[in-house]
Wavefront OBJ file of the C-alpha trace (Angstrom):
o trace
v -8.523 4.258 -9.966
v -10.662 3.266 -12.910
v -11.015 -0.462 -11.904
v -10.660 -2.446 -15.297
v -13.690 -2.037 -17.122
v -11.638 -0.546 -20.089
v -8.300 -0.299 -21.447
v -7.410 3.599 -21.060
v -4.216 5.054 -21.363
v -3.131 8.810 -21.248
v -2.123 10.194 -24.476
v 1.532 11.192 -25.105
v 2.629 15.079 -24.824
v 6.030 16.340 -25.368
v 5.235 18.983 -23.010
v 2.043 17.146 -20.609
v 1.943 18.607 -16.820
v -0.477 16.783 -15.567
v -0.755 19.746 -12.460
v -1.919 21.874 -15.709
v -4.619 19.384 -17.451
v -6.343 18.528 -13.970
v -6.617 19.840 -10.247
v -6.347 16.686 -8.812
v -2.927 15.841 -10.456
v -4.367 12.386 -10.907
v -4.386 12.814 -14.599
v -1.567 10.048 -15.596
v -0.832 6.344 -16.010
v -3.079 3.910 -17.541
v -5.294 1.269 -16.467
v -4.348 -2.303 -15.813
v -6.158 -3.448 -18.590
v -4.196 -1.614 -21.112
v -0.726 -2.506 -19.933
v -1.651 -5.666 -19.706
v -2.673 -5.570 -23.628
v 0.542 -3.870 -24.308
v 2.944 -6.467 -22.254
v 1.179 -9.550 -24.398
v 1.784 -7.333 -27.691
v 5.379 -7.464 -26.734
v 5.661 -10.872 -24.884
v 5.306 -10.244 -21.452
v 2.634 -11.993 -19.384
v 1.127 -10.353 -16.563
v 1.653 -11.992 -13.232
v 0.313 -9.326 -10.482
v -0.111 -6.190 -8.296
v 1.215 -4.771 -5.313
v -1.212 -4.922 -2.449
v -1.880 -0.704 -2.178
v -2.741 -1.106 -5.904
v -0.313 1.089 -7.777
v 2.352 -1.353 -9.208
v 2.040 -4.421 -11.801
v 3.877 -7.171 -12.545
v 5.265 -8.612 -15.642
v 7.465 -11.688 -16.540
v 8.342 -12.094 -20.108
v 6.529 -14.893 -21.606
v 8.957 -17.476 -22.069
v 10.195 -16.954 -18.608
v 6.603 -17.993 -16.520
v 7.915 -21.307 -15.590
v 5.095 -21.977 -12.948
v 4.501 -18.468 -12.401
v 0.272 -18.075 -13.119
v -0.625 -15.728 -16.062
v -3.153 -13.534 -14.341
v -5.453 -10.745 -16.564
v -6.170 -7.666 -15.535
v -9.689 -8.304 -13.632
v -7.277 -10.990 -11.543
v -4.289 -9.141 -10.805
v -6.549 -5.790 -9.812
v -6.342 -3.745 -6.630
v -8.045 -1.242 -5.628
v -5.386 1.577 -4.799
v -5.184 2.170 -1.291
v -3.439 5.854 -1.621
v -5.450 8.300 -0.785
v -7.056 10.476 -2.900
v -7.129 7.633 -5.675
v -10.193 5.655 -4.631
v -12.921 5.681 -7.032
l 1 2 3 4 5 6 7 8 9 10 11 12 13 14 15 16 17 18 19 20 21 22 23 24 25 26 27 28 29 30 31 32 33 34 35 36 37 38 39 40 41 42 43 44 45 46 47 48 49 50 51 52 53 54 55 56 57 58 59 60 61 62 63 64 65 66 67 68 69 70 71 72 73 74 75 76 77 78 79 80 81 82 83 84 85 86
């Protein structure tokens, strides 16, 4: 929703509605970018997105074979379900 101009992530709650912290109920997740820095922290290498733009794809590191390593601005898709366009 966001696109992947910065690596944003939702903070941790023990007890997080997200129906409480924001009328839309779009208030979870976290951008490509930042899962993408947390998959190479722990040796996975992203590889893609679904095409409605709400899924990504990771294949640890030493399993790529000829898979292409893609970053975020790469493997990006604009989400297709409505309500979630920017």
């Amino acid at each position: 929703m966001f696109g992947v101009e910065r690596a944003i992530s939702v903070p941790y709650g023990p007890v997080f509605r997200r129906s409480l912290v924001c009328y839309s109920h779009l208030y979870w997740g976290c951008l490509l970018e930042a899962i993408e820095e947390l998959g190479r922290r722990k040796g996975y290498a992203l590889v893609g997105s679904n095409s409605v733009g709400i899924n990504a794809y990771f294949v640890r590191r030493k399993q790529l074979g000829e898979i292409r390593e893609m970053n975020a601005r790469e493997a990006y898709v604009e989400s297709k379900v409505q309500g979630v366009k920017r």
